[in-house]
C-alpha positions in Angstrom: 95.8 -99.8 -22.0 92.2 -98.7 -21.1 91.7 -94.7 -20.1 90.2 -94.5 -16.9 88.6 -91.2 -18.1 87.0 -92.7 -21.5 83.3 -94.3 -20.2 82.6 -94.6 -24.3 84.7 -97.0 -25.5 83.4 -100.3 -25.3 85.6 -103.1 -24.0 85.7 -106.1 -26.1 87.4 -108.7 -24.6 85.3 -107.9 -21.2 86.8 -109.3 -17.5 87.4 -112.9 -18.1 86.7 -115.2 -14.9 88.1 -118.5 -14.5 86.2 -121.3 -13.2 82.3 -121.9 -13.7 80.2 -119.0 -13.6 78.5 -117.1 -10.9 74.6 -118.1 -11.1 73.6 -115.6 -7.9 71.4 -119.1 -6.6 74.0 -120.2 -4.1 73.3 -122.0 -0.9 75.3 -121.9 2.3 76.6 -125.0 4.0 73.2 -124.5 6.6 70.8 -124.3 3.8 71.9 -127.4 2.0 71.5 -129.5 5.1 68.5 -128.1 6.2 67.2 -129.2 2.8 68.8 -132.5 3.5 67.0 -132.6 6.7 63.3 -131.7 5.4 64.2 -134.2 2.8 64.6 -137.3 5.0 62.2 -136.3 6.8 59.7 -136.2 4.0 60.9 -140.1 3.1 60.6 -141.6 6.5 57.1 -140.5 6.9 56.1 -141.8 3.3 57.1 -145.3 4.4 54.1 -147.2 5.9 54.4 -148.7 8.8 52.9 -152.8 8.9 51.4 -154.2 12.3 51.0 -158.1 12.4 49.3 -160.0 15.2 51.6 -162.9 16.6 50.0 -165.8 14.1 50.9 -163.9 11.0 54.5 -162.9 12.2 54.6 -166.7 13.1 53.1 -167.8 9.6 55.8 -165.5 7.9 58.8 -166.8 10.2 57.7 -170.5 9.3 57.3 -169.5 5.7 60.8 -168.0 5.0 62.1 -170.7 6.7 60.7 -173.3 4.5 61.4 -171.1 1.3 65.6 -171.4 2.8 65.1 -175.0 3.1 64.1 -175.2 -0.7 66.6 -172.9 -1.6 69.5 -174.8 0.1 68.1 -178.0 -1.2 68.0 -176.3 -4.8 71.7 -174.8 -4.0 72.8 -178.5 -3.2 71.4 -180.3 -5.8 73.0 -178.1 -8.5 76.5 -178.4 -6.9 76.2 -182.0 -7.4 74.7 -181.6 -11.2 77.7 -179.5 -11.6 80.6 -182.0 -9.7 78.5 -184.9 -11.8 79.3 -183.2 -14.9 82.9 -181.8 -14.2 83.5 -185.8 -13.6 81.9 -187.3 -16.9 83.9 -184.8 -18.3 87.2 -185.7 -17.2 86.5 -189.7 -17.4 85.3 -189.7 -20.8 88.2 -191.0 -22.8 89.4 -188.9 -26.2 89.2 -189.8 -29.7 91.7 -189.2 -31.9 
């Protein structure tokens, strides 16, 4: 048991806290979200903003349209590479 009276002895174990320790840098609730805030703010005004006249919208809209057409095509002609070779697979006979 520690005196209350003695201030020389030194106390070796010291006061034991459970849980992570105290860093004296905490935020409140308020300060963390007004960070957050400042934040996002910061990021929408980095991201440029793109004007496009009414030919080079329409230039993009046909060209993404064509690039879907290839891409289905593509899409479609390997599903049939793959049905053609599920079939020679099963038809060809085993040798024993």
């Amino acid at each position: 048991m520690i005196d209350s009276n003695d201030k020389t002895t030194f106390d070796l174990f010291g006061n034991k806290r459970r849980g992570r320790p105290v860093t004296g840098k905490a935020k409140s609730d308020a300060q963390r979200m007004r960070e957050y805030r400042e934040r996002k703010k910061k990021e929408q005004a980095a991201t440029p903003e793109i004007t496009l006249s009414v030919a080079q919208f329409e230039m993009l809209t046909a060209t993404i349209a064509q690039l879907t057409k290839e891409r289905d095509e593509a899409l479609k002609q390997l599903q049939e590479a793959q049905e053609n070779a599920v079939i020679s697979i099963l038809c060809k006979p085993h040798s024993m």
